[in-house]
C-alpha positions as CSV (number, residue, x, y, z in Angstrom):
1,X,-9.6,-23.4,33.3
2,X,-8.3,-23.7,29.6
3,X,-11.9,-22.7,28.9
4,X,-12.0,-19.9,30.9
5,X,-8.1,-18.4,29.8
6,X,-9.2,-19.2,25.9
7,X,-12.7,-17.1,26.3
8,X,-10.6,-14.0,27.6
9,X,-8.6,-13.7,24.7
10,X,-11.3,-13.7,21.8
11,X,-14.9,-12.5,21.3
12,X,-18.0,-14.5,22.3
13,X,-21.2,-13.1,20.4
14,X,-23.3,-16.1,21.2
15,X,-23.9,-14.9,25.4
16,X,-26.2,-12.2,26.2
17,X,-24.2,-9.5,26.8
18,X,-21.4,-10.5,24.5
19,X,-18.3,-11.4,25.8
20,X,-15.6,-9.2,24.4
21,X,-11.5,-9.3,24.7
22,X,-9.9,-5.6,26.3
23,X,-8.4,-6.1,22.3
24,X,-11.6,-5.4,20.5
25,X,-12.4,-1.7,19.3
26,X,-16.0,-0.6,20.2
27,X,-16.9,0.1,16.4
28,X,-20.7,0.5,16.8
29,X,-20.3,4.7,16.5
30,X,-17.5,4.4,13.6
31,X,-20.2,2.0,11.4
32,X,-23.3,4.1,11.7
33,X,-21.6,7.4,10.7
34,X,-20.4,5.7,7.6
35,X,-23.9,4.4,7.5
36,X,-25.3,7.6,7.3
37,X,-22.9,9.0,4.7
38,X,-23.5,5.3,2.4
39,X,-27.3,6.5,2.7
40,X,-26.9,10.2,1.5
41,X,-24.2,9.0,-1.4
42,X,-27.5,6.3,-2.5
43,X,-25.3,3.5,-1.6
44,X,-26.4,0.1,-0.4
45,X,-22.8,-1.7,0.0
46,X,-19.2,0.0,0.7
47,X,-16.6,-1.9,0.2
48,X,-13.2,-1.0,2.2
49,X,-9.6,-3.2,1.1
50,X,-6.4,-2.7,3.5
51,X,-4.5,-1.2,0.2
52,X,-3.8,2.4,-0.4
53,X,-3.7,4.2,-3.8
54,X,-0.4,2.4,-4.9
55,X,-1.2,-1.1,-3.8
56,X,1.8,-1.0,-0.9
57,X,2.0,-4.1,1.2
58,X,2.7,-1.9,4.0
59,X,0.6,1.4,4.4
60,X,1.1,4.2,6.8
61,X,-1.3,5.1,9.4
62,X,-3.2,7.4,7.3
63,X,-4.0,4.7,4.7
64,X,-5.2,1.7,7.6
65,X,-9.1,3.1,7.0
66,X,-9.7,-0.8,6.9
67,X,-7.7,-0.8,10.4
68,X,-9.6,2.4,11.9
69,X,-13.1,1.1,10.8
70,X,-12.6,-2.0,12.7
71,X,-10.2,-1.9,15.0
72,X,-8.7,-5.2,13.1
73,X,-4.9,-4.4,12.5
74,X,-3.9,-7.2,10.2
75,X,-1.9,-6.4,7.1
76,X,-4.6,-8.0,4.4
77,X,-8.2,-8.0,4.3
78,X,-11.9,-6.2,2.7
79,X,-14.2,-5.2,4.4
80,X,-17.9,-5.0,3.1
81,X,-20.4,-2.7,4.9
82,X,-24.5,-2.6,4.3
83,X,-27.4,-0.9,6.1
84,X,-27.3,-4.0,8.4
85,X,-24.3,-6.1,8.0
86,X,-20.3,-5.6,8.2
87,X,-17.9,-8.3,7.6
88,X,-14.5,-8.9,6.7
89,X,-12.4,-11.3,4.7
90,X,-9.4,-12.0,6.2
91,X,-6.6,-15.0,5.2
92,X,-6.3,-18.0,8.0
93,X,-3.0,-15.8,8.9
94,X,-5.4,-13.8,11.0
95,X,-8.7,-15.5,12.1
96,X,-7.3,-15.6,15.8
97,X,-6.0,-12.0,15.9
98,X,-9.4,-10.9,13.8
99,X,-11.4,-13.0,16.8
100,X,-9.7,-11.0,19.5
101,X,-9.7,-7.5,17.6
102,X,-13.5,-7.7,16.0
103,X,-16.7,-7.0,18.6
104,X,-19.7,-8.0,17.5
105,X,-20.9,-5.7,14.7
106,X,-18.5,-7.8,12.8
107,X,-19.1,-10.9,10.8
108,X,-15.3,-12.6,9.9
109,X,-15.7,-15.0,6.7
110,X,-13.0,-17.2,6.2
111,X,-12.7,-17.0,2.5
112,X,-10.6,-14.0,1.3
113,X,-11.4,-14.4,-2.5
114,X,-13.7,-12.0,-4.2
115,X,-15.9,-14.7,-5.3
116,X,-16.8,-15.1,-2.1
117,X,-17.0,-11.3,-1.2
118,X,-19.3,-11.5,-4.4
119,X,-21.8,-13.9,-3.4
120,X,-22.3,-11.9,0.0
121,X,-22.7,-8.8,-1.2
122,X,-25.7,-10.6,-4.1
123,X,-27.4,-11.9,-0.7
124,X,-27.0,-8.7,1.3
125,X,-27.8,-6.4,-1.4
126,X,-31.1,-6.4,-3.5
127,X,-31.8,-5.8,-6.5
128,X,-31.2,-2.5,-8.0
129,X,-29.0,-1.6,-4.9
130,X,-25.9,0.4,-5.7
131,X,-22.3,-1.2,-4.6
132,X,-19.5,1.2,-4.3
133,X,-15.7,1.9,-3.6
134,X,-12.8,4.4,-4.2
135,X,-11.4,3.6,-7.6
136,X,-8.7,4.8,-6.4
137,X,-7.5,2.1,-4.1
138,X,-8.5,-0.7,-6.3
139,X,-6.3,-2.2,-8.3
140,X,-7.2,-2.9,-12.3
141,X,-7.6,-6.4,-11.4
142,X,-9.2,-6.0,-8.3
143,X,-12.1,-3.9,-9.7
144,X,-12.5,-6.2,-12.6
145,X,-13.0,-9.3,-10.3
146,X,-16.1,-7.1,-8.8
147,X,-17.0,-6.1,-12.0
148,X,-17.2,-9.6,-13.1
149,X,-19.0,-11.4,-9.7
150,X,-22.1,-8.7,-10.1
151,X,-22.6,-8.7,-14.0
152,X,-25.8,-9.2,-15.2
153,X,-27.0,-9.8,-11.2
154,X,-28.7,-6.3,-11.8
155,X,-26.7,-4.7,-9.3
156,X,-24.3,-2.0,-10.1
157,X,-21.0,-1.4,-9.2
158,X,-20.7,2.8,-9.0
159,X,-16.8,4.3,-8.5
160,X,-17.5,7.0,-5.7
161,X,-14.1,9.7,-6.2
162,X,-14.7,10.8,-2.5
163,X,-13.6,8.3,0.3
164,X,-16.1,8.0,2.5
165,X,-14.3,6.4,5.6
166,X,-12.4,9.8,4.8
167,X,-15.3,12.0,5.6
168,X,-16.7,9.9,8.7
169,X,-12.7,9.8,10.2
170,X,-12.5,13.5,9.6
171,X,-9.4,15.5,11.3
172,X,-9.0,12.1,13.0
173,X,-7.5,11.0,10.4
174,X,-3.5,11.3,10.7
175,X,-1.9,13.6,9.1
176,X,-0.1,13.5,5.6
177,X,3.7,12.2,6.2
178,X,6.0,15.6,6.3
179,X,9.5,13.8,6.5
180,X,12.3,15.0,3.9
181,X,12.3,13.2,0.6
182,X,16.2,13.0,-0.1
183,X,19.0,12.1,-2.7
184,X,20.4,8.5,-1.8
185,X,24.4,8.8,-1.8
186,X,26.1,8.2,-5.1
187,X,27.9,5.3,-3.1
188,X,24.6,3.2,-3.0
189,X,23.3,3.7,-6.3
190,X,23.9,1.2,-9.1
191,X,23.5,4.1,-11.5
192,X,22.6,7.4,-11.8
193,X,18.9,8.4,-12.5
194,X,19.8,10.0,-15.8
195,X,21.4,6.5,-16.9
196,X,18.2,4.8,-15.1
197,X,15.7,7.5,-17.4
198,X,17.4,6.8,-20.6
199,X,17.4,2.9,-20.5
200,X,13.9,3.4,-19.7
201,X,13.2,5.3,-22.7
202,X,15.5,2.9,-24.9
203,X,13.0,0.4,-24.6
204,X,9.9,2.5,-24.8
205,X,11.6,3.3,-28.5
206,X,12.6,-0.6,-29.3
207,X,8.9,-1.5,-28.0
208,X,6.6,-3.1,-31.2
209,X,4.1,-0.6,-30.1
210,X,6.2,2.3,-29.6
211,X,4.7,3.9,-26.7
212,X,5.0,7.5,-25.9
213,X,4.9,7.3,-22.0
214,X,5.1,5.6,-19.1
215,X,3.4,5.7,-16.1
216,X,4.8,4.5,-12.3
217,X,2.2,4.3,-9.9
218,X,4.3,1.8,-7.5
219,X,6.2,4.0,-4.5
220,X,9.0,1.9,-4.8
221,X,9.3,2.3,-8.8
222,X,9.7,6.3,-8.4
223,X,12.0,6.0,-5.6
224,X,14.4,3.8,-7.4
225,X,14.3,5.5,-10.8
226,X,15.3,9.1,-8.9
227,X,17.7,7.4,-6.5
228,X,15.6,9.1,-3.7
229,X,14.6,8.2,-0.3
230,X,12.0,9.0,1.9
231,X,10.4,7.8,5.6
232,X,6.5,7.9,4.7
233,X,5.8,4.0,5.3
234,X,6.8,2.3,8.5
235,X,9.9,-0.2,7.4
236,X,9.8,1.1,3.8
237,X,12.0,3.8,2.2
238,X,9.5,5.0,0.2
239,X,7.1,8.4,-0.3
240,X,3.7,9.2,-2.1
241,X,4.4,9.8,-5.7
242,X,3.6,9.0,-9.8
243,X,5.9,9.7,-12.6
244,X,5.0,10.3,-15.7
245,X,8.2,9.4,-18.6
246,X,8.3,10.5,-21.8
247,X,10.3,10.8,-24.8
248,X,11.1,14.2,-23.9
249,X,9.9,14.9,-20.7
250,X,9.2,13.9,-17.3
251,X,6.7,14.8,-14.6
252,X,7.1,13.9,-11.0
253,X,3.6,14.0,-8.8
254,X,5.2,14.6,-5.0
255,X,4.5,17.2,-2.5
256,X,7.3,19.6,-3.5
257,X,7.9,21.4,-0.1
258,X,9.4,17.8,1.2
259,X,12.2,17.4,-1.1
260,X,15.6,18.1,0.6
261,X,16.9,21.1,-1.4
262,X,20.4,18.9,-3.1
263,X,17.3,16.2,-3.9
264,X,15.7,19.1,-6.0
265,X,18.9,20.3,-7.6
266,X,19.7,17.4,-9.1
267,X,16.0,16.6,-10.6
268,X,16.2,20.0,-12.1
269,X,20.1,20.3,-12.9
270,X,19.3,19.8,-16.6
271,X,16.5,22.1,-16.9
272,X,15.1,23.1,-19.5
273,X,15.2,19.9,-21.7
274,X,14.3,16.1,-21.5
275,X,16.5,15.6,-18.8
276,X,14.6,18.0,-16.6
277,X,12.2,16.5,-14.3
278,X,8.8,18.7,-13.9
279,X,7.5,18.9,-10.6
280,X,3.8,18.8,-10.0
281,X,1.7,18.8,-7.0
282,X,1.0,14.7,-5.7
283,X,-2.6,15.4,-6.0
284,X,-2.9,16.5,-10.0
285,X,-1.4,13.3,-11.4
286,X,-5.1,13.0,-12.8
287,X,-6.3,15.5,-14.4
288,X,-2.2,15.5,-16.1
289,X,-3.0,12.0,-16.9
290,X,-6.7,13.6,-18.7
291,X,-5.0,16.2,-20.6
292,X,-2.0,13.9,-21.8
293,X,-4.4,11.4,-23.2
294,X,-5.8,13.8,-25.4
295,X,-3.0,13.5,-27.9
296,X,-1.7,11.1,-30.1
297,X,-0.2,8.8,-27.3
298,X,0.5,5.4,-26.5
299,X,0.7,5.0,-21.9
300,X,2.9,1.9,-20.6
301,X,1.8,0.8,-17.6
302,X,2.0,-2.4,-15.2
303,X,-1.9,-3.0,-13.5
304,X,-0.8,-4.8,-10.8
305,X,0.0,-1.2,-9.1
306,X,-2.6,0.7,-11.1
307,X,-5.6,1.8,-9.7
308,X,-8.6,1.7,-11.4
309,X,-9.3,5.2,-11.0
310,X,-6.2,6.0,-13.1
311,X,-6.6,3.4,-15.5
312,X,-10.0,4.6,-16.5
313,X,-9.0,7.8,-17.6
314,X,-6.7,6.0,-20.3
315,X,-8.8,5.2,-23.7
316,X,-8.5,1.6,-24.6
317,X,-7.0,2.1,-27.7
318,X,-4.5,3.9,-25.5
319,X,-3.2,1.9,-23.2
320,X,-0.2,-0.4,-23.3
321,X,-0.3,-3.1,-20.4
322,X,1.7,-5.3,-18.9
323,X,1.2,-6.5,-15.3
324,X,4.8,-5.1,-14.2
325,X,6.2,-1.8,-15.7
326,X,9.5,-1.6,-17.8
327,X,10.6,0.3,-14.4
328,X,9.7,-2.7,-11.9
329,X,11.5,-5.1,-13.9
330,X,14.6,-2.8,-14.5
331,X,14.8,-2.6,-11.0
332,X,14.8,-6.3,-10.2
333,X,17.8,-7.1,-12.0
334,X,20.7,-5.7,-10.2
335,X,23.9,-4.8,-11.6
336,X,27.4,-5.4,-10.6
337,X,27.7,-2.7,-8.0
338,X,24.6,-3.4,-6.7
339,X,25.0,-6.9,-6.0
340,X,28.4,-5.5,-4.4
341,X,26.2,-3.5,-2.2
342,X,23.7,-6.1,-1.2
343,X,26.2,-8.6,-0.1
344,X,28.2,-5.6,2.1
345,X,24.8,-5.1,3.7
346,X,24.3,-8.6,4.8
347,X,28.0,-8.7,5.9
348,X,26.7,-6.5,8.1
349,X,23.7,-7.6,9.4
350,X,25.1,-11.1,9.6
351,X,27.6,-9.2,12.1
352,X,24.3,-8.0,14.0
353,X,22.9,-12.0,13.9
354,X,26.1,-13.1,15.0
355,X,26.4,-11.1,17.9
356,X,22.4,-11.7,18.9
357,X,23.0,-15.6,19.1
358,X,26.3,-15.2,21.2
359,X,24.5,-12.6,23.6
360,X,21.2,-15.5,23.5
361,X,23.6,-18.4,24.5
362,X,24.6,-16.4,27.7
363,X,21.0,-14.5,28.7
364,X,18.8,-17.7,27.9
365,X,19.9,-20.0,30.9
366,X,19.4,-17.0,33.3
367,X,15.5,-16.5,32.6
368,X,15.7,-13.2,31.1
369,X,14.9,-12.7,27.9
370,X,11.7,-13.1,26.2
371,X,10.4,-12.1,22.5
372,X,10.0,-8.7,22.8
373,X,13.2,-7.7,25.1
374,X,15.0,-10.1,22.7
375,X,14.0,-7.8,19.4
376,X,14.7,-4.9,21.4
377,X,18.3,-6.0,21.9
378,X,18.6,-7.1,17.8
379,X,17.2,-3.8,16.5
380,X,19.8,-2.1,18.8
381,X,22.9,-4.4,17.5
382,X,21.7,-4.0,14.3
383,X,21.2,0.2,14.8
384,X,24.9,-0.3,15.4
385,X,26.6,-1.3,12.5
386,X,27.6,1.2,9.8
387,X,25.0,2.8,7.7
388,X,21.6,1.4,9.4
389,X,18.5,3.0,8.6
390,X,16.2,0.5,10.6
391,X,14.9,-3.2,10.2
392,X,12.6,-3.6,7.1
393,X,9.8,-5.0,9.3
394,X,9.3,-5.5,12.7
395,X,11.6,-8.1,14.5
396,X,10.4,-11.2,14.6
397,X,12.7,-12.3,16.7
398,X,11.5,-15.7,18.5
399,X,9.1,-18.4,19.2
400,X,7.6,-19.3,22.8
């Protein structure tokens, strides 16, 4: 009988048919149409990772084309497609859940490093064959890591600009978020975003290499320098943006309609002049980035939220890296007020805890609760203290 409950719950490609779980996706449709668009872009190999174009942990809908490929819903993996293969790499967090979300087009390897992913795609590939991605959801690293496992193998790695999971999911795909981007109260803020802009340009000025600019690919970097606030990312406060600092000026890439109109007064309160923040359509941080560069400029960036497709539009001889911006470090170390502010905020969520355990003491013994009614009931305690805006991932709120 163990047998029998164990076989229900994950795939079995061995049997003739296949035995799949009512949790796998049928994918056999989704993999030839990308198939067909790999074979009319000359491209032997796609590779798909879980990130989108500013390396988020989390990722909205929109963003899972890992997810929509394969039906695997897992919050890390790559996937590598050929003419006759698919596979994906996965951490042991998710070998069970892959087993019971994969059917059998799908090959899972256990090893998630790119070495590995490497030595696959030399196997599946031959000679001369073209492996490609989106440089645009590939961080610096990342794409050197590929860069480095097929050198001198004669295969070549070729940046395609277009997604092509894009094309094959169509007007599937979900649409862009529309939520208001808003101010955060002057109550919650350790400073203001004029204070936060000038330290920012204080050490751009006392930096050996006196750079000219920074750039902040990172959703969470813009949102804290502008003390703004959006709902584009389950869990995370967060919306899809770049800035671009300067000495003298700044340039925010967002989709302009969304800000909340007191948001957009105070970006633009001191306009004309370097505290007047430019607004620019999300999509034309690029070719901003191309037509900055051409100057005599020096661009401070961090590449662990860089993509490659950014990044390779900065000359060498341009660049200034480290692997965090000036602005992700800024924001780590939290002042007086905001250390106030975080220990206020687990006041009150300890209120929420306290309340849970008390309410767990009394439901337990009667046979009523189990995981999911029991994170129900915490979300709702803690959507009732004072200034909740939601948990900051989904409850996880038992065992057994």
């Amino acid at each position: 009988p163990q047998d029998a409950s164990a076989r229900t719950n994950i795939r079995d490609c061995s049997v003739d048919p296949p035995y799949l779980p009512p949790t796998a996706t049928n994918t056999t449709a989704r993999l030839a149409a990308l198939r067909g668009t790999m074979r009319a872009h000359g491209v032997h190999a796609y590779i798909v990772p879980s990130m989108d174009a500013h390396m988020s942990e989390y990722i909205a809908e929109r963003d899972s084309r890992l997810g929509w490929l394969t039906g695997f819903t897992g919050s890390a993996g790559t996937v590598v497609v050929t003419q006759d293969k698919a596979a994906l790499w996965t951490d042991s967090r998710y070998w069970t859940q892959a087993e019971r979300q994969l059917d059998c087009n799908w090959e899972l390897q256990r090893t998630p490093w790119i070495e590995s992913i490497g030595l696959w795609i030399l196997e599946a590939v031959p000679v001369r064959g073209n492996v490609s991605l989106d440089p645009f959801l590939f961080s610096v690293d990342t794409w050197n890591s590929y860069s480095r496992a097929l050198h001198g193998s004669g295969r070549t790695l070729l940046p395609i600009e277009t997604n092509l999971v894009d094309q094959v999911w169509g007007d599937q795909r979900p649409p862009p978020a529309s939520g208001k981007i808003y101010s955060l109260p002057a109550a919650f803020t350790g400073s203001s975003w004029q204070e936060k802009v000038a330290g920012i340009r204080q050490q751009m000025m006392q930096h050996i290499r006196r750079p000219t600019a920074v750039l902040l690919s990172g959703l969470e970097e813009t949102a804290w320098l502008f003390n703004l606030r959006g709902d584009d990312i389950p869990y995370n406060p967060v919306f899809y943006s770049y800035t671009l600092l300067t000495n003298s000026s700044i340039s925010l890439f967002v989709d302009k309609r969304r800000l909340a109109a007191a948001a957009q007064q105070s970006l633009q309160a001191s306009c004309p002049g370097p505290l007047c923040v430019e607004l620019w359509e999300y999509g034309q941080v690029r070719a901003h980035l191309q037509r900055y560069v051409q100057g005599n400029v020096t661009i401070w960036l961090g590449t662990e939220y860089t993509t490659y497709g950014l990044y390779s539009v900065i000359p060498q001889e341009k660049l200034l890296e480290d692997s965090y911006s000036p602005v992700m470090l800024a924001k780590a170390v939290k002042n007086t007020k905001e250390q106030e502010l975080l220990r206020a905020a687990h006041v009150r969520d300890a209120v929420a805890v306290i309340q849970y355990l008390l309410w767990l003491e009394k439901m337990v013994p009667l046979g009523e609760v189990d995981e999911f009614s029991g994170a129900r009931h915490i979300d709702a305690l803690r959507r009732a203290q004072e200034h909740s805006h939601g948990p900051s991932f989904q409850s996880i709120s038992a065992s057994g």
